[in-house]
C-alpha positions as CSV (number, residue, x, y, z in Angstrom):
1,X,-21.7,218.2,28.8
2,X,-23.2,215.2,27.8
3,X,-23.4,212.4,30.3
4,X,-22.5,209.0,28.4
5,X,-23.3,205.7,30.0
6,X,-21.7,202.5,29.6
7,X,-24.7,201.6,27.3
8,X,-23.6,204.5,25.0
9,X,-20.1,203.0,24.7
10,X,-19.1,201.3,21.1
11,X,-18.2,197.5,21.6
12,X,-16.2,196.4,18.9
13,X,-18.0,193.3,17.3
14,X,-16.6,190.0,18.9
15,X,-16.8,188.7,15.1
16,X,-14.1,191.3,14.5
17,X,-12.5,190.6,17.4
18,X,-11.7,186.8,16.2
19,X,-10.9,187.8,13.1
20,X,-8.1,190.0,14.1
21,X,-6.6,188.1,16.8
22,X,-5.9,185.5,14.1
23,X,-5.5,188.1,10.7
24,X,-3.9,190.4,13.0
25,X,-0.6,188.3,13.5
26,X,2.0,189.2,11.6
27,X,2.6,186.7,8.6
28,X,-0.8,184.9,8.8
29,X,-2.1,186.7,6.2
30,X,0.6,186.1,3.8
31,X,0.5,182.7,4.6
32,X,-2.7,182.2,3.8
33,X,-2.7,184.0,0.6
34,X,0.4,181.9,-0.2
35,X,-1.9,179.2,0.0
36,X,-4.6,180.2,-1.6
37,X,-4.1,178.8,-5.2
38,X,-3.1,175.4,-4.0
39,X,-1.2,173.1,-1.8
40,X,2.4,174.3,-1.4
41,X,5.4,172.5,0.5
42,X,6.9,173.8,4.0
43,X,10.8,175.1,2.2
44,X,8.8,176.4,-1.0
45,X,5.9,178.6,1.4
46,X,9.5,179.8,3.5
47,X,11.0,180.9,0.2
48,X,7.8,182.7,-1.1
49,X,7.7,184.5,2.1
50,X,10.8,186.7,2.4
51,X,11.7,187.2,6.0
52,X,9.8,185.0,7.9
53,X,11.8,182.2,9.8
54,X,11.5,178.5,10.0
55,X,10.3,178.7,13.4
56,X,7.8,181.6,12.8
57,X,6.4,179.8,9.5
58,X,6.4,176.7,11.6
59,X,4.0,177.8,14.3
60,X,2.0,180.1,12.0
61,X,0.9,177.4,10.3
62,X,0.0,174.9,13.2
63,X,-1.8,177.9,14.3
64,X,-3.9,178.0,11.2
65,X,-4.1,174.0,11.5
66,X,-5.9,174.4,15.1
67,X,-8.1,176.8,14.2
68,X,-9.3,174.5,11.3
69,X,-8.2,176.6,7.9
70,X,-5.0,174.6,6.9
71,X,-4.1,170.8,6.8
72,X,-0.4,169.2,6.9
73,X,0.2,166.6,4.5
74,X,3.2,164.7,4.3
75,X,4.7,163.0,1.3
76,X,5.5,159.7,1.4
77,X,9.2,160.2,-0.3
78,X,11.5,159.7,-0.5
79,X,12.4,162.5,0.5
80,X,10.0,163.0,3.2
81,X,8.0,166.4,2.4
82,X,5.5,168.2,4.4
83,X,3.2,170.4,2.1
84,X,0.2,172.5,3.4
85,X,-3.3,173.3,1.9
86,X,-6.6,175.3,2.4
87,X,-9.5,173.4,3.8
88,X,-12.9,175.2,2.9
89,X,-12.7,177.4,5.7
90,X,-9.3,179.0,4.4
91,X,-10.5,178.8,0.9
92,X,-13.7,181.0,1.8
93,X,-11.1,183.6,3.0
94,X,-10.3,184.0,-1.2
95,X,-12.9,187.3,-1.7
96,X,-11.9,189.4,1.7
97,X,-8.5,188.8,0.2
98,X,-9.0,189.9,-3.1
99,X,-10.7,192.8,-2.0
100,X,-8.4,193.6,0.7
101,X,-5.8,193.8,-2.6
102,X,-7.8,196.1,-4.5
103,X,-8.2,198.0,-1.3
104,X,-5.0,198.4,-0.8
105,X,-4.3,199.3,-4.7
106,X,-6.6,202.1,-4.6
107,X,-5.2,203.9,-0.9
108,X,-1.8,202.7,-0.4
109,X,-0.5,202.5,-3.7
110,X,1.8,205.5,-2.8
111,X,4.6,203.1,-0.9
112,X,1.8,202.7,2.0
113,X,0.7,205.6,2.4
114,X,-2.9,207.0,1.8
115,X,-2.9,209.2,-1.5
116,X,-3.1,212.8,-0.2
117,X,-6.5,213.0,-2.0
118,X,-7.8,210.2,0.1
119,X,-7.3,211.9,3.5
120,X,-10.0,214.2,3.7
């Protein structure tokens, strides 16, 4: 047998790593996509999302603000309103989106599950 040293070992990229500790949360990609064609207010981004909570919504998207790819607004009013946007950084996101869509079109377009044609 093959002796394999620490150097053979894969490393998964820290780039990737980043990525999915944010994009790997549940909701956050929704959210963003929710986002993506404009700025939307706090109730209307709840009611586009079906099951998520207040609370979850609420600290998804001051996650997104730290990290620099969403802003809070609020509107003067009355009423008060808080709406949420893209900045550049969440607008770049747009292509990897898209073609996570078509992606998902093409292999799980069978209720999530890979085509049987795809598994080989």
């Amino acid at each position: 047998m093959a002796e394999h040293g620490e150097a053979m070992c894969r490393q998964v990229d820290g780039k990737m790593t980043r990525v999915f500790e944010l994009f790997g949360k549940r909701w956050t990609g929704l959210i963003v996509a929710t986002l993506m064609p404009g700025p939307v207010h706090f109730a209307d981004l709840r009611r586009a999302i079906p099951g998520i909570s207040e609370r979850m919504l609420s600290d998804r998207l001051m996650e997104l603000a730290s990290t620099g790819l969403v802003v809070r607004e609020v509107d003067a009013g009355p009423p008060l309103r808080v709406s949420y946007r893209l900045t550049e950084a969440g607008l770049a996101m747009d292509p990897a989106l898209k073609e996570l869509g078509r992606w998902a079109e093409t292999y799980l377009a069978d209720g999530g599950q890979c085509p049987e044609r795809f598994r080989k």
